[in-house]
Phi, psi and omega in degrees: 000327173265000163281294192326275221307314173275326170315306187289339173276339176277330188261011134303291164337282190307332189287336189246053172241144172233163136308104207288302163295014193254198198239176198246020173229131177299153183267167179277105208255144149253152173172203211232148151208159182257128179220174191220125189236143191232112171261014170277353206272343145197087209231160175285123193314120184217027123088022191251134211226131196239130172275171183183182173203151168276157158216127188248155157248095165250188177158111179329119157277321167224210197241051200208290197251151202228138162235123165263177181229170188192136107311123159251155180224109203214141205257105187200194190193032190257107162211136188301311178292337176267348172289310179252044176094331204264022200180158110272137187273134167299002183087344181224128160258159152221141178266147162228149178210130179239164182204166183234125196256116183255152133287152158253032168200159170317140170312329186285351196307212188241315188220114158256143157281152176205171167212165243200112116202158207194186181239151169200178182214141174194158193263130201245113201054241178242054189193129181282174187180120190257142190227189198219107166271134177246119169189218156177190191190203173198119172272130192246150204252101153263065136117012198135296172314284183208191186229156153263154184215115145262125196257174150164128172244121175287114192262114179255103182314137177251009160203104136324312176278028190216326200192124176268151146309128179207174181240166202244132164223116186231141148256134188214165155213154194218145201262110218280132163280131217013113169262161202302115180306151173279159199254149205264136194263124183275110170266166239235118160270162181275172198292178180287121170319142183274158193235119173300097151262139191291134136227108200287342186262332205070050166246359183099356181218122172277122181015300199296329165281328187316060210292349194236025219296002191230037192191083194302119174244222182237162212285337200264006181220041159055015190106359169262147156289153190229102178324252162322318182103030195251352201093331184257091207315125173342305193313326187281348215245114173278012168228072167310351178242002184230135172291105196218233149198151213273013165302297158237075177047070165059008166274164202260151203291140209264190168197133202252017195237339176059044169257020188092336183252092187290153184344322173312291217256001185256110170313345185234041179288033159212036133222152183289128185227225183194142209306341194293329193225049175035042188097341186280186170234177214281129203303176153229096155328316198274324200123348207238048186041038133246147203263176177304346227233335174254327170276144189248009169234091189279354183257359206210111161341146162196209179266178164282319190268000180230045189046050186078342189262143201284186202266085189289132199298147169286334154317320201281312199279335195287306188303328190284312159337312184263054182216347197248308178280009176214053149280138202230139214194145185264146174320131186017063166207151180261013179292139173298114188277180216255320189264024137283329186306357186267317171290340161303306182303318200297293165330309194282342175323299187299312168333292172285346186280340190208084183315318179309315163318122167235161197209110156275142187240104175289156179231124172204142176249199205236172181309005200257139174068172236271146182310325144010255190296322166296338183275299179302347173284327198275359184266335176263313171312305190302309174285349158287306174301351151298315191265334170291343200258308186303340182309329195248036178117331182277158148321119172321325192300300169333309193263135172231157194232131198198134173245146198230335179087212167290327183307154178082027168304130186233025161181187196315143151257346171299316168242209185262306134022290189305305189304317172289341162290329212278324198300110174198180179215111201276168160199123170238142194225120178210168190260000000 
């Protein structure tokens, strides 16, 4: 009993020992087995075992069930047709099988168990006959290379009037088709020696790389520092405090007029301008040092104090004065009496000599009658000295004409003096 007990701890032990390195679905193997087959089991017992041998095929499908093919070749005299007369057996049969083998444990192990089943056929005298082989066995893993395998199996005839039941017993071994290379042994080198690299700044880049080695930098500028922050490493940057670009060697793009616009963008880099006029400054067409943007006559020289627009000379204004004061009118009408016309002309005189000259022409009456009437008089009074000066030639644009009514007054309208001063007619002459 205590014999029994260790046979069973040991051939536990050998079943769950594997192989770490074979692979765990079995490879495709071939070989031989020697079998002994018994037709008595239902025949009356006659203890008799007819030999015979296999050639085999196995090969994992996973890594639990293997499916094999077989030959048998078997040495008998067993026929169902020579037991009834009818037939004599050659002394030799043959089989074929194909079957399928489960484990409850991986193939690499050492000692597996399996069961077995599959169908097959062979001929028994001269009459075929297909059976259903059951069973099992135990496969020993040698090491990779090939297996042993002890079978037995119960063959259940599928034609009874051809083939009794019987049972199979086979040993066999079989030799791994290419077998699995041994995995190549690495040896383990020693470590490297450790090597002391000098960095003398401490940046993290060693000495031997270092273009700055006494100067802590950065790793992408091989160990120089970069100050500003611009990309261009100090060594390199002729503004090293400036933020710059490497058009021009780390300085910021210049300008050279110090107007705010640098050189790229200024049209004028060596006078001062202004963004409006791409760097430049604000033009003068004219010339007369006030600029265009200020000047309100920008084509025609003029004074400073008079926005740019010349200076109308005071001859020029006293004559157009006494050209105003000896405007003539019919009583409360604006038609132009005759003994105006010389100052007028006089007026268009000044005029054509100095293209440049406009002339505002005012209108005004004095308070008598209706505020109306008065207004539209001093307003037709004002476009007949419009229309007489274009007759003679000036441009309408040049003359602008304004009735004021009574307003502006420039003395008593209580008398008659007065009222007769207010009744006028004014010219400003400006550029």
């Amino acid at each position: 009993m205590f014999m029994r007990r260790i046979l069973l701890a040991l051939l536990t032990t050998i079943t769950t020992i594997c192989y770490g390195q074979l692979p765990s679905v079995k490879p495709s193997v071939i070989g031989f087995s020697a079998n002994l087959v018994d037709f008595s089991t239902s025949l009356p017992k006659d203890n008799k075992f007819d030999p015979g041998f296999s050639i085999m095929y196995w090969k994992g499908i996973t890594k639990k069930i293997d499916f094999s093919i077989r030959y048998n070749g078997l040495f008998t005299d067993y026929s169902r047709s020579a037991d009834q007369n009818n037939s004599t057996s050659s002394g030799y049969s043959n089989e074929f099988e194909v079957s399928l083998h489960a484990r409850p444990i991986n193939d690499n192990h050492v000692v597996a168990p399996f069961i077995s089943a599959g169908i097959g056929i062979g001929n028994y005298g001269n009459r075929w006959a297909p059976y259903t082989p059951l069973g099992g066995g135990i496969q020993i893993n040698m090491m990779g290379e090939g297996y042993i395998f002890l079978q037995a199996n119960y063959r259940a005839s599928l034609n009874k009037s051809n083939l009794d039941n019987n049972m199979f017993y086979s040993l066999g071994f079989t030799q791994t088709i290419g077998s699995p290379k041994a995995k190549p042994v690495v040896k383990e080198l020693p470590p490297p020696p450790v090597v002391a690299v000098k960095d003398r700044d401490n940046d993290g880049v060693p000495d031997s790389l270092d273009l700055c080695p006494d100067i802590a930098g950065l790793p992408q500028f091989n160990g120089c520092p970069d100050t500003d922050g611009d990309g261009i490493p100090d060594k390199d940057d002729k503004c090293p405090n400036q933020k710059g670009i490497a058009k021009y060697n780390g300085c910021p793009i210049p300008d050279s007029d110090g107007d705010g616009i640098n050189d790229e963008e200024d049209k004028c880099p060596n006078t001062p301008g202004v963004a409006k006029y791409q760097g430049c400054p604000i033009p003068d067409r004219d010339g007369d040092g006030v600029n265009d943007e200020e000047d309100k006559c920008p084509d025609i020289p003029g004074d400073r104090s008079n926005n740019g627009c010349p200076l109308v000379k005071e001859e020029v204004k006293k004559r157009a004065e006494y050209a105003a004061q000896h405007l003539y009118f019919a009583t409360a009408s604006f038609k132009l009496l005759s003994k105006s016309f010389k100052g007028l002309d006089e007026v268009a005189a000044l005029m054509k000599a100095d293209p440049g000259l406009k002339l505002s022409v005012d209108g005004y009456t004095d308070n008598t009658g209706k505020p109306e009437k008065n207004q539209v008089l001093s307003e037709n009074r004002a476009n007949s000295v419009k229309k007489y000066l274009t007759g003679k030639g000036i441009e309408e644009s040049r003359i602008t004409a304004t009735g004021y009514g009574p307003l502006r007054p420039v003395a008593d309208n209580k008398t008659v003096s007065g009222r007769a001063k207010n009744r006028r007619v004014e010219f400003r002459l400006e550029y």
